[in-house]
C-alpha positions in Angstrom: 0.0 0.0 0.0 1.4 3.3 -1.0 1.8 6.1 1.5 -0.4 9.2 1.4 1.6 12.0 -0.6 1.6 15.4 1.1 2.9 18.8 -0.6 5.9 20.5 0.6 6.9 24.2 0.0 10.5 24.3 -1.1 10.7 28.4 -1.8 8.4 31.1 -2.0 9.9 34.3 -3.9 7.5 37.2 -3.9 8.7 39.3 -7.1 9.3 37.5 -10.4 8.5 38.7 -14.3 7.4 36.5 -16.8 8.3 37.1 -20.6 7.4 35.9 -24.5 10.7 34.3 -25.7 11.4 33.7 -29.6 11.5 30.0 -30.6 15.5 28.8 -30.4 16.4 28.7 -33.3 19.8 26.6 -32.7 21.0 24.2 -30.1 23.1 26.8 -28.1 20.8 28.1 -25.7 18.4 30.9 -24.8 20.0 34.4 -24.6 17.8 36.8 -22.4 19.1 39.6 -24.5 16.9 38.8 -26.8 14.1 39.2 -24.5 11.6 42.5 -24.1 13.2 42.6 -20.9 11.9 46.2 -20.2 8.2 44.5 -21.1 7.5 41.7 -19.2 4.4 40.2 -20.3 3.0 39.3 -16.2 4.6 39.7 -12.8 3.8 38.2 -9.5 5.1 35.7 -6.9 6.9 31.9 -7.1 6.4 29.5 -5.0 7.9 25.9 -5.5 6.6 23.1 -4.1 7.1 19.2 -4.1 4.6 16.5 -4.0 6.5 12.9 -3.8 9.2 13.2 -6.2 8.0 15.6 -8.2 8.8 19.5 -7.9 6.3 22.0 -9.5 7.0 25.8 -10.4 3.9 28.2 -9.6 3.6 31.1 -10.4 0.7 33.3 -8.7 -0.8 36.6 -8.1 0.6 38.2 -5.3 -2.5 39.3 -3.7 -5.3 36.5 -4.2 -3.2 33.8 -5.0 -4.7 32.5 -8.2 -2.8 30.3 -9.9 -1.3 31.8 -13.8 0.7 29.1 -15.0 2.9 26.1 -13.2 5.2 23.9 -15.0 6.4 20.1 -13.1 9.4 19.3 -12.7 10.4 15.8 -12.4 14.0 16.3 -13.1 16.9 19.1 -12.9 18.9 20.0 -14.6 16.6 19.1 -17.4 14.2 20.4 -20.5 11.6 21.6 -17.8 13.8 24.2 -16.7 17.2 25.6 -18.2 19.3 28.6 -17.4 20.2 31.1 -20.1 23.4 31.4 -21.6 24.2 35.1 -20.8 22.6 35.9 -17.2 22.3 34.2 -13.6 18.8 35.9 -13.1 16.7 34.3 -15.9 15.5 30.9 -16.6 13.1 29.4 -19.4 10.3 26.4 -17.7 7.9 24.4 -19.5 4.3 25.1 -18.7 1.7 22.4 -18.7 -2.3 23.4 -18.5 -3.1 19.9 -17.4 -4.7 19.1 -20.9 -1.2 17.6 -22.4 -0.7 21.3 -23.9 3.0 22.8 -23.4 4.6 26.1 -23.9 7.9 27.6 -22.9 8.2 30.7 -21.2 11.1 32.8 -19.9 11.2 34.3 -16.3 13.4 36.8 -14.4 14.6 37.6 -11.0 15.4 41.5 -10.3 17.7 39.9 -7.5 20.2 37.3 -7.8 20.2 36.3 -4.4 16.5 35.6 -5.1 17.6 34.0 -8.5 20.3 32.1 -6.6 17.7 30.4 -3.7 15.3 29.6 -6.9 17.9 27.3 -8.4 19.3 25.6 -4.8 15.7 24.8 -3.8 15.3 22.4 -7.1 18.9 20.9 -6.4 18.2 20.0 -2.7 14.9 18.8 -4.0 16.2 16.4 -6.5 19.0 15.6 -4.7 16.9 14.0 -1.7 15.4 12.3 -4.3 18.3 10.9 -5.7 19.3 10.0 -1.8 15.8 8.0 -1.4 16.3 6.3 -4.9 19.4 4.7 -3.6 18.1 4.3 -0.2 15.4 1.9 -1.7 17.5 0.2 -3.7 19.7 -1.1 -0.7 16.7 -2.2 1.7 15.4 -4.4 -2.2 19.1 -5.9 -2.0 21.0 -5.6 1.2 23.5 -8.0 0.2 24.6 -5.6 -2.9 25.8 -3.1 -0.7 29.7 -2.6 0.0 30.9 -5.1 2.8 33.7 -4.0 5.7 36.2 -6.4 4.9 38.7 -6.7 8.3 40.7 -9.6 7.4 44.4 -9.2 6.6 45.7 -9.0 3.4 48.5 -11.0 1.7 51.8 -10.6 3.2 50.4 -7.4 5.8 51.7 -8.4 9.6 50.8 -6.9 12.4 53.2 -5.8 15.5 52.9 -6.3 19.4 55.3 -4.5 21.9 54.4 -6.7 24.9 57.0 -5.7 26.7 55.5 -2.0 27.2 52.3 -3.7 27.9 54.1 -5.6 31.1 56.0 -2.2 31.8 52.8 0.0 32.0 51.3 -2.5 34.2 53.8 -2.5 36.9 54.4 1.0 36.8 50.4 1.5 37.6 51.3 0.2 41.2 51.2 -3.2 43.0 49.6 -4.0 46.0 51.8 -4.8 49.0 51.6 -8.2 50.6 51.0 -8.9 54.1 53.2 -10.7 56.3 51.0 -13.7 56.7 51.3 -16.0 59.7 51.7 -19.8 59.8 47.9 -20.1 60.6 46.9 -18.6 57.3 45.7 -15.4 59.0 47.2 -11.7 57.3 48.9 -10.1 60.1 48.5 -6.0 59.4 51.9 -4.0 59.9 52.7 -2.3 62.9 51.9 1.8 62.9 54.7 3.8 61.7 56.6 4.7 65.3 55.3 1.7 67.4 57.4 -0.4 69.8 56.6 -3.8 68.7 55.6 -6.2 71.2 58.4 -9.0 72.4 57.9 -12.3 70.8 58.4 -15.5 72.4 61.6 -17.8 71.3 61.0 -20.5 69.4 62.4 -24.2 71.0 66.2 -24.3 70.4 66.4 -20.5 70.4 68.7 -18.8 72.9 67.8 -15.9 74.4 70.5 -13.1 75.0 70.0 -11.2 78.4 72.5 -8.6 80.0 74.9 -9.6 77.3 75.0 -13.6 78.8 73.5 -16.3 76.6 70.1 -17.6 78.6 69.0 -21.4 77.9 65.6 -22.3 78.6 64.7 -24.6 81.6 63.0 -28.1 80.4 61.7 -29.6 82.8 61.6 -33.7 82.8 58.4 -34.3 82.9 56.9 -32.3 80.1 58.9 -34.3 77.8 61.1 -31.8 76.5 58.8 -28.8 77.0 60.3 -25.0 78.3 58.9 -24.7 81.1 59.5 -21.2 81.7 62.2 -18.4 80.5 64.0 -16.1 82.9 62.8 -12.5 83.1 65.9 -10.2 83.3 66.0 -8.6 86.2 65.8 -4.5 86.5 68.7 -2.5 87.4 68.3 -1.7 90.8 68.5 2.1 91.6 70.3 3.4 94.2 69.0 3.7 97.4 70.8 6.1 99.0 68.7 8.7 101.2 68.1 12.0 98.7 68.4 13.5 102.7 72.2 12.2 102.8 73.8 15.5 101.8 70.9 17.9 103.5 71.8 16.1 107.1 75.2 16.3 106.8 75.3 19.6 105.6 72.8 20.3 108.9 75.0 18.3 110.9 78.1 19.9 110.4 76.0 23.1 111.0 74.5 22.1 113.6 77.9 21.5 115.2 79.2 24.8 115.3 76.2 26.0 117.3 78.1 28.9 119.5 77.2 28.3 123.0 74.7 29.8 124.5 72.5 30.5 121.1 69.2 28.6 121.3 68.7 29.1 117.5 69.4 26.7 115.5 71.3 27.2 112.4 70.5 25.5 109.0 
């Protein structure tokens, strides 16, 4: 089932003359020159539209809008319209009344900007048709279209630096391992600054204490067990009274107390 056809307005130009051309008399082209330029034989307003793939050129009053001649355009460049060999502004389209009846009439732009938008708005036209064409074609035959070919060719090699590859990945950091105990369990390191805490000696280990070489004691019974290890013992401070040198420096005073004086001297 065919889709609905709407009608599209391409360009709308508001000023445009139209004018009797002579019949060409050779193959080289209309020449507005040879126009009654200063006599054009209507004036009034262009508007092109498109319906499907099909552009038509209307041309209009300005003020009611009835329709003076329109000419269909179902290609371009083609016979329908053609640009004249001495000027950007004028162009000669085929008219058609709709009865099969045909006649060829000049037109003119008094602006070539305006003549300018006239001719881009049939190429974009035709264009998109030209676009749809060949989108058509490919959705009929899918397998037609161009392929992506990816394999390599004859004799073409391809090159792998893996030792960069290995290089970047150490240099992007490598977790540190945990000390792990003989249980299996990940011991966590000790803060930065810590004491760490004194480990017990292993059996057959000797443990060094006050610069003297301390064995363990096994006791018999436990079969070859330690049964405990000797603590060092502390330094022992000295114990002398912190008093010493006050009472001897007060008993020497107190000495050479003048007789008589009931005060004592410190």
């Amino acid at each position: 089932m065919e889709e609905a056809e709407y009608e599209s307005v391409l360009c709308v130009k508001p000023d445009v003359h139209v004018y009797r051309i002579p019949p060409r008399a050779t193959n080289r082209g209309y020449r507005a020159a040879e126009w009654q330029l200063d006599q054009p034989s209507w004036s009034g307003r262009l508007r092109i539209t498109a319906k499907g793939q099909v552009a038509y050129i209307k041309l209009e009053d300005r003020t009611s809008g009835e329709l003076f001649a329109q000419a269909p355009v179902d290609q371009f460049p083609g016979t329908a319209v053609e640009s004249v060999t001495d000027s950007s502004r004028y162009f000669v389209i085929r008219i058609e009344d709709g009865n099969g009846r045909r006649a060829f009439i000049g037109i003119g732009f008094g602006d070539r900007g305006d003549a300018f938008d006239f001719n881009v708005a049939l190429q974009d036209h035709f264009k998109w048709v030209k676009q749809q064409c060949e989108f058509a074609k490919q959705a009929q035959n899918p397998d037609q279209g161009p392929k992506l070919d990816l394999s390599f060719k004859e004799g073409q090699t391809i090159k792998l630096n893996i030792a960069s590859m290995k290089k970047k990945e150490g240099t992007a950091g490598t977790p540190r391992t945990r000390p792990t105990s003989t249980g299996g369990l990940s011991l966590l390191p000790p803060p930065p600054g810590a004491r760490t805490a004194a480990l017990a000696p292993l059996p057959g280990e000797h443990l060094s204490v006050g610069g003297s070489v301390v064995q363990p004691a096994v006791s018999p019974s436990s079969g070859g067990a330690t049964v405990s290890w000797p603590q060092p013992k502390p330094a022992t401070a000295a114990t002398a009274d912190v008093w010493g040198d006050f009472t001897k420096s007060t008993g020497s005073t107190s000495s050479q107390t003048q007789p008589g004086a009931g005060w004592v001297q410190f």
